[in-house]
C-alpha positions in Angstrom: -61.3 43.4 -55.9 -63.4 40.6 -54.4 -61.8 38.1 -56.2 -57.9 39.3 -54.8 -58.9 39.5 -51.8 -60.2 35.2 -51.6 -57.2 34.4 -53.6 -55.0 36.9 -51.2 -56.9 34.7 -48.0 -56.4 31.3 -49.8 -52.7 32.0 -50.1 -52.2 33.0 -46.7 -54.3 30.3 -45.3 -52.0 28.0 -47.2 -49.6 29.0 -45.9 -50.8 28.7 -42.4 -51.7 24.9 -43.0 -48.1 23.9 -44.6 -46.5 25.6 -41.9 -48.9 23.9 -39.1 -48.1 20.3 -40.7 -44.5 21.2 -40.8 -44.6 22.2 -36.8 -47.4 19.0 -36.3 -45.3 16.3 -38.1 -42.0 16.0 -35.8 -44.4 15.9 -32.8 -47.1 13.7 -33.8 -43.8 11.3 -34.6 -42.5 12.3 -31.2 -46.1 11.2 -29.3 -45.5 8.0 -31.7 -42.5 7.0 -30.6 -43.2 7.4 -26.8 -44.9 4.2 -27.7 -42.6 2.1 -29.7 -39.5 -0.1 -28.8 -36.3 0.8 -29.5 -35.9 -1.7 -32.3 -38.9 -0.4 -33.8 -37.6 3.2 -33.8 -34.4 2.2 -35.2 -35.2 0.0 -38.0 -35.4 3.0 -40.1 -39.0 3.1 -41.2 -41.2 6.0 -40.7 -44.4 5.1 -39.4 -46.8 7.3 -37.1 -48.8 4.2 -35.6 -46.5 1.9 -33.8 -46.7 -2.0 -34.9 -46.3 -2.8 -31.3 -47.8 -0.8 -28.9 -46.5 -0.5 -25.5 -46.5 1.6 -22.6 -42.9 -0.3 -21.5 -41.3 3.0 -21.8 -43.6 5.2 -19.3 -43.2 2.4 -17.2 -39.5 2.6 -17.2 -38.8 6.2 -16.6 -41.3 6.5 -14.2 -40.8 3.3 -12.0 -37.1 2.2 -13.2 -35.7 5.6 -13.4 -35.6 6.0 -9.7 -34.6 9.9 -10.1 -36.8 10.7 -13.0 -40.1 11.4 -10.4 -37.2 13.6 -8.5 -36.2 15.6 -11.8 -40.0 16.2 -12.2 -40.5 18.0 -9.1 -37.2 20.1 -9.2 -38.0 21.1 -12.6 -41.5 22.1 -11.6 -40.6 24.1 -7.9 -37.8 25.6 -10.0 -40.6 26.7 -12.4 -42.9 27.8 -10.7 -40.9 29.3 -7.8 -39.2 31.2 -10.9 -42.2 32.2 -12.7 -44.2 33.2 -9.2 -41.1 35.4 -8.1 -40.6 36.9 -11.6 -44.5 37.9 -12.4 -44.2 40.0 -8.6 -40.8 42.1 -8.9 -41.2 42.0 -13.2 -44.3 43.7 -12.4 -43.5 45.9 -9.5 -40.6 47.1 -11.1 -42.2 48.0 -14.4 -45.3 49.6 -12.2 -42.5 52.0 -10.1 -40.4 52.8 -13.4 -44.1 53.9 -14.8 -45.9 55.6 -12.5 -43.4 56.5 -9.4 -40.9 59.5 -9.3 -37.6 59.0 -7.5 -34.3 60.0 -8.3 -32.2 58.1 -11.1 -35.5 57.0 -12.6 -34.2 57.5 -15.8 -30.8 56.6 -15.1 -32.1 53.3 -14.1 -34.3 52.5 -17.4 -31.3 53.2 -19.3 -29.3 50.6 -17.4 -32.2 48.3 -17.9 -32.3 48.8 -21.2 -28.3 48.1 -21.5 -29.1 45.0 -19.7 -30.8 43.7 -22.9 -27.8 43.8 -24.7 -25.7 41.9 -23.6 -25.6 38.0 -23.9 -26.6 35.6 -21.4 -23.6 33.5 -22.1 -21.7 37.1 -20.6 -22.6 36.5 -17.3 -22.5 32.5 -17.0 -18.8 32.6 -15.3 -19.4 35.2 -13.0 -22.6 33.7 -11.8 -21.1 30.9 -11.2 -18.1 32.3 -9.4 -20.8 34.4 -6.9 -22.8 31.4 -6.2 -19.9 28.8 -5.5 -18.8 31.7 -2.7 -22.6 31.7 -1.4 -22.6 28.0 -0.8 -25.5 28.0 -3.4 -24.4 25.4 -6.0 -26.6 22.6 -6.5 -29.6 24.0 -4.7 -33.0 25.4 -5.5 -31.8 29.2 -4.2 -28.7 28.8 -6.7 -31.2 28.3 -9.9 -34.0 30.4 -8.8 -32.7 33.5 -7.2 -30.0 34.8 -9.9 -33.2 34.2 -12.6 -35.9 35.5 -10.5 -35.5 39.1 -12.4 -36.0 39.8 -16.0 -34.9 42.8 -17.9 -36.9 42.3 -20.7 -40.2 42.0 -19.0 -39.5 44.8 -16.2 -39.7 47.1 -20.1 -42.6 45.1 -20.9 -44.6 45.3 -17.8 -43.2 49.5 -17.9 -44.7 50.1 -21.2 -47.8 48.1 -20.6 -48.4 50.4 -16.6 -47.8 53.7 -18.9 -51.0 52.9 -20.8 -53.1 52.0 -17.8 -55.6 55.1 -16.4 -54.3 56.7 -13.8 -58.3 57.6 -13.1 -58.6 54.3 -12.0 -55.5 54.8 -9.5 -57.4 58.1 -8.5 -59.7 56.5 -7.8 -58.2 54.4 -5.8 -56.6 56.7 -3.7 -59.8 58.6 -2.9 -61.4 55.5 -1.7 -58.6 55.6 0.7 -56.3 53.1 -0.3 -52.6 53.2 -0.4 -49.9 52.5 -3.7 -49.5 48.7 -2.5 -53.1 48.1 -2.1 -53.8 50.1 -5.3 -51.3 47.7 -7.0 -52.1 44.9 -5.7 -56.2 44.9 -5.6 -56.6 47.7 -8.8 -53.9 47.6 -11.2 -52.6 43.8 -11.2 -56.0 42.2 -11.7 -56.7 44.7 -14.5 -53.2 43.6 -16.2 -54.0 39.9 -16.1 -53.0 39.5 -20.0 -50.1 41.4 -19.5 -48.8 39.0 -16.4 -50.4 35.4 -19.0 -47.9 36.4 -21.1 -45.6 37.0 -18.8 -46.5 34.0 -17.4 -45.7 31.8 -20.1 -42.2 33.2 -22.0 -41.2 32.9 -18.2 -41.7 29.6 -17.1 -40.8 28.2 -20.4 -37.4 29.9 -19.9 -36.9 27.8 -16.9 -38.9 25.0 -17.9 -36.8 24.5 -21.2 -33.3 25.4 -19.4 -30.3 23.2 -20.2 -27.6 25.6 -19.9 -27.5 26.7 -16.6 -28.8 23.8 -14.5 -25.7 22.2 -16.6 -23.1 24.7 -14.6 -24.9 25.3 -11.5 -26.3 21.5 -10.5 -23.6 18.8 -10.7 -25.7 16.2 -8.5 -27.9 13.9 -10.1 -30.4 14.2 -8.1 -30.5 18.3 -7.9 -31.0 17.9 -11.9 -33.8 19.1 -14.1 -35.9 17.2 -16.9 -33.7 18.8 -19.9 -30.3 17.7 -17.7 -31.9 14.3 -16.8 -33.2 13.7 -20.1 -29.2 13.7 -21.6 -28.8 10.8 -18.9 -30.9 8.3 -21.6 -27.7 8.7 -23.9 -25.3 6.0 -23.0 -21.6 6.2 -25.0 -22.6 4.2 -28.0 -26.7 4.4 -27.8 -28.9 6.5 -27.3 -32.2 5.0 -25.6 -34.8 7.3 -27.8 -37.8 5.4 -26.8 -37.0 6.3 -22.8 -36.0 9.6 -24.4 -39.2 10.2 -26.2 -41.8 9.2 -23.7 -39.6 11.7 -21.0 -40.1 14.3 -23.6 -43.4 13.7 -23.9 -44.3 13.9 -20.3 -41.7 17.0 -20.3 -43.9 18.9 -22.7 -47.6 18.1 -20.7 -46.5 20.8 -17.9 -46.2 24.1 -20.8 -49.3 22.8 -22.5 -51.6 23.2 -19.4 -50.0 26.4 -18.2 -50.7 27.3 -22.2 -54.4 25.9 -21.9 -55.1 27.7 -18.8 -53.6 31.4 -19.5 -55.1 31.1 -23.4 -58.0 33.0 -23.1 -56.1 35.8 -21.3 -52.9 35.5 -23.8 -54.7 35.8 -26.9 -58.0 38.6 -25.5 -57.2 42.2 -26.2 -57.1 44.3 -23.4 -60.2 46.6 -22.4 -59.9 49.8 -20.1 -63.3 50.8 -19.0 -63.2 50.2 -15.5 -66.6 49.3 -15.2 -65.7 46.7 -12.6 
């Protein structure tokens, strides 16, 4: 039994490792490249350490490129102004549709719920149609507030407050204060995992956005890293050394957000309100 079980573990930790250096691979070439010329990248050989080592390409993007510090910062306000607005209603929405009787409670889950159905690429046009007649085209408001809602983490956030004591709500409320201050000082610092998570699927969702910021944001220097980044591709080249060093500095922003929620992302979740 002993003996299926190691070679059960070996198989699946195999598994693990091929599949890491299939994910590691393309990216340690990626990091690679950020440091090679283009002629080096195009010559057809595959190395990982680059024969001429140069930081020509950072340089470039960053002091050359005069909007790529511009794209930077739009993509991180959009981001985090996303991210911030979408962690508060997300989770005030789940917390009502949990814990707070009104009428068309029900009613309103269900339309949530139909919400998840239906494609993204659905309601592109008529987004675009509402915010040309708001003036909002090519402006923070026009990328931020349409997005700053999420159907599928208003359920998450609902079926993660349906779990949570109400004793500790009670208790709360006996200490005298009201539902905001209970939400706000009880119940949102005990669903900190919950809102990491949150956290992260969100702002990669902006962060990694090509598609809208491609209909909504026609002026260059309104764009975002992904819609920037497709500026490096000329008709008949495509610059991937200036590509891959932007991608590389593209990619720093969701590892530290990664790094900093990690040990609330990957914790269970404990109710004993001993706090």
């Amino acid at each position: 039994m002993k003996k299926k079980l190691n070679v059960g573990k070996a198989l699946l930790y195999g598994i693990l490792v091929l599949y890491a250096v299939i994910t590691l691979v393309p990216f340690i070439w990626a990091v690679s490249s950020s440091f090679k010329t283009l002629e080096e990248i195009v010559s057809g050989t595959i190395n990982f350490i680059p024969k001429n080592f140069t930081f020509d390409n950072y340089k470039q993007i960053f002091l050359e490129q005069e909007l790529f510090p511009r794209w930077l910062l739009n993509s991180l306000i959009i981001g985090v102004a996303g991210t911030s607005l979408n962690l508060l209603f997300n989770s005030m929405a789940g917390y009502a549709l949990a814990r707070l009787s009104f009428p068309g409670r029900k009613t309103l889950f269900i339309i949530i719920l139909a919400v998840l159905m239906i494609p993204a690429q659905v309601t592109m046009i008529p987004n675009y149609l509402i915010l040309r007649e708001l003036g909002w085209l090519n402006s923070y408001q026009g990328m931020i507030v349409p997005a700053m809602i999420n159907a599928t983490f208003i359920f998450m956030m609902r079926q993660f407050f349906i779990n949570f004591p109400k004793e500790l709500e009670e208790a709360a409320e006996m200490d005298g204060l009201s539902r905001f201050g209970t939400f706000f000082k009880i119940v949102i610092p005990l669903a900190k995992p919950a809102l990491a998570a949150q956290a992260i699927f969100v702002f990669m969702g902006f962060w990694n956005d090509f598609m809208r910021p491609l209909i909504i944001l026609s002026d260059p220097s309104m764009f975002t890293l992904p819609l920037g980044l497709n500026t490096f591709k000329g008709q008949y080249i495509s610059y991937w050394n200036y590509i891959m060093a932007a991608s590389m500095v593209f990619t720093l922003p969701v590892l530290l957000l990664y790094g900093f929620f990690n040990r609330y992302f990957i914790k269970g979740i404990s109710f004993t309100g001993g706090k």
